[in-house]
N, C-alpha and C positions, 0 to 999 in steps of 0.2 A: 889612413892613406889619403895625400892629398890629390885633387883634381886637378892636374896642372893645365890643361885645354880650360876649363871653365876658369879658374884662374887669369889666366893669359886672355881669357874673352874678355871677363872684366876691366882688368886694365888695359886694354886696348880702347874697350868703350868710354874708359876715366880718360884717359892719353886725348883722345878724339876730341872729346869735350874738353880740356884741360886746351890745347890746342888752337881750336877752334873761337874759345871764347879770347887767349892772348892774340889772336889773331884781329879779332874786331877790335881791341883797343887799337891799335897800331892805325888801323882803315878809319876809325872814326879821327884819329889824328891826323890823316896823310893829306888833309887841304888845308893843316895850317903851315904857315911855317916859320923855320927857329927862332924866329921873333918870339911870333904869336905863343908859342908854346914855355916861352920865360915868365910870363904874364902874370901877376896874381893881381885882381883889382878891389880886391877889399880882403879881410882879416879870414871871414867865411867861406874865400874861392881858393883856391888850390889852381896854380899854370898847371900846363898840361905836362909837361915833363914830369913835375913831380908826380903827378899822379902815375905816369910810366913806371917812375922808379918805387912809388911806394907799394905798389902791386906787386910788384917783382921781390922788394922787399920781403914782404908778409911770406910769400912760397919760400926765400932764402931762408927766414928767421924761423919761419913755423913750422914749415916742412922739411927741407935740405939737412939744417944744422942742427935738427930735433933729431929726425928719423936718417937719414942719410949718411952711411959710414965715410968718412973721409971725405967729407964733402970741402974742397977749398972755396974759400971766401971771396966773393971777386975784388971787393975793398973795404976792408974793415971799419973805413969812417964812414960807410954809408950806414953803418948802424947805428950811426948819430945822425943823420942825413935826413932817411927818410922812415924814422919811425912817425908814427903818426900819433900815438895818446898809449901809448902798453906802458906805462911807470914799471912794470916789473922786469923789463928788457932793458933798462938804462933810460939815462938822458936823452935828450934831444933836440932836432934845431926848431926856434919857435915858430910855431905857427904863422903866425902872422909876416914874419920873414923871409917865406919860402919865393917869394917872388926875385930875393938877394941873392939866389943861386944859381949865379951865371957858370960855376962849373960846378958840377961834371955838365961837359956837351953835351949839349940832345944828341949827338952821335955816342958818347960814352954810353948815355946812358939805353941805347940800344943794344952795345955792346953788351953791357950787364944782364939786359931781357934775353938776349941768347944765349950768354953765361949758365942763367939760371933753366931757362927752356931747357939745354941742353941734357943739364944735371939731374933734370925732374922729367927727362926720358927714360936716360938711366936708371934710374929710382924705381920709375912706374914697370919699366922692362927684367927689372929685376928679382922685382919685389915677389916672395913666396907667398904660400896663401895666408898665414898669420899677418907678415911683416902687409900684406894689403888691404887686410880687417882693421889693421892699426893706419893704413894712411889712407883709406878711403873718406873718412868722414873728415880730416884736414882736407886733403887736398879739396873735395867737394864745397867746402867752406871758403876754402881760398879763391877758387870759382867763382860763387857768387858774392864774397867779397870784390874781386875782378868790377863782374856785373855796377854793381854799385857806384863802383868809379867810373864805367862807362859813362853811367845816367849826367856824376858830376861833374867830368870832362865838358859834357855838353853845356850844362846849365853853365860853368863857370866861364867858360869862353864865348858865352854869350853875351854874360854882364861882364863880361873884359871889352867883347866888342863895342856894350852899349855905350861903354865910356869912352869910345874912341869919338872922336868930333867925325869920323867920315862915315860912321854907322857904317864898317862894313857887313858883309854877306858870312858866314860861315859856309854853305850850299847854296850859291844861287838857284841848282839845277833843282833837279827833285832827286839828289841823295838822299835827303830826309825828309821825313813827312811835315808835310807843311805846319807851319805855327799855329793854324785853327781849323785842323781837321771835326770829323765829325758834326757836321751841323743839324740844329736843330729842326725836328720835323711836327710846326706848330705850337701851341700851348701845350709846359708840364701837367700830368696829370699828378691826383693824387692816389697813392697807391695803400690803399688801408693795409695795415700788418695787425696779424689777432695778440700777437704778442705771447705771452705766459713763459714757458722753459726755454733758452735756446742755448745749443751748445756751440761753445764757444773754444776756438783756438785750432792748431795744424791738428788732420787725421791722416792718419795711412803712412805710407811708408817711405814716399818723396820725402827732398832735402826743406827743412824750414829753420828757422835762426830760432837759439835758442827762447827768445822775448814774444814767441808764437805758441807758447805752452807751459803748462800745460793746458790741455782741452778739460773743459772744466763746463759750470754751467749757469746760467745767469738768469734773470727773473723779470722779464721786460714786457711794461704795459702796452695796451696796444695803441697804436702809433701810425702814423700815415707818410711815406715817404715818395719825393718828387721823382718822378718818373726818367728823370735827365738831370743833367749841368745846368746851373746860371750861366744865361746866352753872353757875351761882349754886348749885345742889345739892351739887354734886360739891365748887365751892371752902370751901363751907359745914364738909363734912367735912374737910378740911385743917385749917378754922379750929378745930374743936372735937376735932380730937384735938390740939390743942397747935400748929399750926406754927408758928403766934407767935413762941413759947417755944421752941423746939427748933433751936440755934444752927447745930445739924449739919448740916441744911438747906440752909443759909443764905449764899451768896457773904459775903465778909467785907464789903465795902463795904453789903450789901445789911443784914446783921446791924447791922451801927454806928446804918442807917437805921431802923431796928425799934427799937431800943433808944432813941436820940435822940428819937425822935418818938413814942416810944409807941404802934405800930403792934399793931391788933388784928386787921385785917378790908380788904378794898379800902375806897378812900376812897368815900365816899356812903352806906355802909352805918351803921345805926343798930339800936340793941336795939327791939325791936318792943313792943307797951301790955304784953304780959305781964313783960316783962324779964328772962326767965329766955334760958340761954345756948341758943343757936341759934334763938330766936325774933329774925329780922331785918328791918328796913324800908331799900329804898332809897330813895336822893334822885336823881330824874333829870328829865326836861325837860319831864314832864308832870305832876313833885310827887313828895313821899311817899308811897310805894306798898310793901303789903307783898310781899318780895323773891321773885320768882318763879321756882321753886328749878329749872324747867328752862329756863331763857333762859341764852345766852352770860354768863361772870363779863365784869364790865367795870371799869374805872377799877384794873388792878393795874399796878403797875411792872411792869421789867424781871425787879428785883429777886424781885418777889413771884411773877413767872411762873415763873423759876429755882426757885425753893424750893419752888412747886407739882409742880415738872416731879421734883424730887429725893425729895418726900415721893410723888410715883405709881409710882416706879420707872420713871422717860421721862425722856426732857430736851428741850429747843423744835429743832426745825428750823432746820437753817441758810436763812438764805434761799432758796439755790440749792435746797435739796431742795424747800425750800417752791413757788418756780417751776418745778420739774418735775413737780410733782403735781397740775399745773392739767390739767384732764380726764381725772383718773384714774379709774375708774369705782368710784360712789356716793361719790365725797367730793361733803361740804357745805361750806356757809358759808363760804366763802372768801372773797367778797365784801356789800357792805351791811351787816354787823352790826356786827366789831370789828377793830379793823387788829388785828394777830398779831403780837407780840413773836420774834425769833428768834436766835438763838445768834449772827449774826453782828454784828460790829459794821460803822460806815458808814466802808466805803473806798471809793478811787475804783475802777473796771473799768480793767483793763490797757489803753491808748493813752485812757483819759479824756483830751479836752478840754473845758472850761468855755465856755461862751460868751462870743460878743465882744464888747467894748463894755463899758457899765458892769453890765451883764448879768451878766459874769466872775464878778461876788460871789456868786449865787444859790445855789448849793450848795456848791461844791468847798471852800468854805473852810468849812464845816462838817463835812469827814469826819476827827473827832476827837471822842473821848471821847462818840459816839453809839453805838445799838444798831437795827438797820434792822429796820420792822414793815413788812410785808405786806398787803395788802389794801384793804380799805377798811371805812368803818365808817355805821353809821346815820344819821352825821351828813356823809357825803362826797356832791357835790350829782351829780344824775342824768350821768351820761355821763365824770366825773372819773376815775374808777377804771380797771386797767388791768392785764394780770396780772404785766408788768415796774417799776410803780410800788414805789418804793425809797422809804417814810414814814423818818423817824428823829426819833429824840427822846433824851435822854439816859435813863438805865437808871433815874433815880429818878422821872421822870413818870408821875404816875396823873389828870392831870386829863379826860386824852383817852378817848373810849372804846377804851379798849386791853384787848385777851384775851389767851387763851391756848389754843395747840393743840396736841396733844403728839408730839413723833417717838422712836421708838427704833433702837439697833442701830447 
């Protein structure tokens, strides 16, 4: 005999959340506008419509037309439109392209988000208790898939903006938390960790991506980890005693990228009205602001973490070390400011399996030629974060707010 009250409890609580969370994409969108929102400014960023629609997508594709009886399609080429990388769902438009999709309207593609909203009421209002054992862990996925795209909303219209010549403002106000929150309070310390067993990967019974497990166990010597973030101050003095310039530093790969690109400084950063060297301005999401030399650095590669970590005499945390350090007493900023670049790169956890379905593609076939950051960042939405959450990015991205924390020994 089923529980139709506790039944109907939980879906109301999935509904809420489900809701809730389509709701803040829309409000983190609602100060640009239909311009802004066609935008894509490099191969890596996604305009913001699409990201509207590709959200919306993933509940159409993975939820509605999996689980959902009679669920109507709102427009069958969007399933060429806006898949994003699932080869097992079909073709699609490329990547790099997505900024050439002047239709569907950013009004269409509202329309679609309530199309599907509407659908996946019904669904969640309907659902018996079997038929919401089967769609609790998509939809929940779909969620924080959502989430995800929030983060890259933000990042990506950011570096849309930084290529505008009038730098504008995303929030001038205080919508969002400022570009270098959390400031530092005096000298990092160093924080000894004894090391030996530490177990590693998601525990319990909250939502975690499949690339967070299994929990498993690892063997890590003892190690001494920086109590905080590399200040804007601190990466200020790398820049101006040379590390630019100073090859030795430098991973080889990392070196090529410095030379090629003419790398001075993290990306956002600008010469300040005096123009003289270490007068800096950044560009972040609330405009051009002079660099505030004790806030977390942000927007550095892998690369550039590395070669900070080499010119302090430190070098980044492996991940693991990094997940063993979560409550170690007076470590900061671990979370909210900057996801943490770390020594390790992105493989799968010993008995990984991927999820099943068309689901399988979500991460596993990305543990290559990535570098796993940690944490989360200013721009990661209320409740996302997690202390086994595995971010990755390849080692040349700086669009993201990415830092740096230092470990030794």
């Amino acid at each position: 005999m089923t529980d139709r009250p506790k039944t109907l409890a939980i879906a109301q609580e999935l509904g809420q959340l489900y809701h809730s969370t389509r709701r803040l994409s829309l409000e983190l969108a609602s100060p640009l506008s239909a311009e802004d929102q066609g935008i894509q400014s490099m191969p890596d960023a996604s305009p913001t419509k699409w990201h509207l629609a590709h959200t919306t997508w993933f509940f159409e594709t993975l939820v509605l037309m999996q689980h959902g009886r009679g669920h109507e399609c709102f427009a069958p080429e969007y399933q060429y439109l806006f898949n994003s990388y699932y080869e097992a769902l079909g073709p699609r438009h490329a990547r790099p392209q997505r900024g050439l999709l002047s239709r569907p309207s950013l009004d269409e593609v509202h329309r679609y988000r309530r199309h599907v909203d509407e659908a996946m009421q019904r669904l969640l209002r309907d659902a018996d208790e079997a038929a919401l054992q089967t769609l609790h862990p998509v939809v929940t996925l779909g969620i924080h898939h959502e989430q995800q795209h929030q983060e890259l909303l933000l990042t990506d219209i950011l570096h849309a903006f930084w290529c505008n010549p009038l730098k504008p403002a995303y929030a001038p106000a205080a919508a969002v938390p400022a570009t270098a929150p959390g400031h530092a309070a005096g000298p990092p310390a160093w924080l000894p960790m004894e090391g030996g067993i530490a177990h590693i990967g998601h525990a319990g019974d909250g939502f975690a991506f499949d690339n967070e497990g299994p929990r498993h166990r690892v063997l890590l010597a003892p190690y001494e980890i920086a109590s905080r973030l590399v200040t804007n101050g601190e990466f200020a003095d790398f820049v101006a005693d040379g590390g630019y310039e100073r090859p030795g530093l430098w991973l080889s790969e990392g070196w090529a990228m410095v030379q090629r690109e003419g790398l001075q400084a993290p990306a956002y950063w600008l010469p300040g009205p005096s123009g003289e060297r270490g007068d800096w301005q950044e560009f972040g999401l609330q405009g051009l602001r002079r660099l505030d030399p004790l806030a977390p650095v942000a927007h550095v590669s892998f690369y550039e973490a590395a070669a900070y970590a080499e010119w302090a005499g430190a070098r980044l945390p492996t991940e693991f070390e990094w997940e063993a350090a979560q409550g170690a007493p007076d470590i900061e900023q671990m979370h909210g400011l900057r996801w943490q670049w770390t020594r390790s790169s992105y493989e799968p956890y010993p008995g990984f399996k991927p999820y099943e379905g068309p689901a399988a593609e979500y991460n596993g076939k990305f543990m290559i030629g990535q570098q796993v950051l940690r944490g989360s960042s200013l721009a990661t939405p209320p409740g996302h974060a997690r202390p086994s959450y595995r971010n990755f990015f390849p080692p040349a991205a700086r669009w993201q707010f990415t830092g740096v924390r230092l470990a030794r020994g």
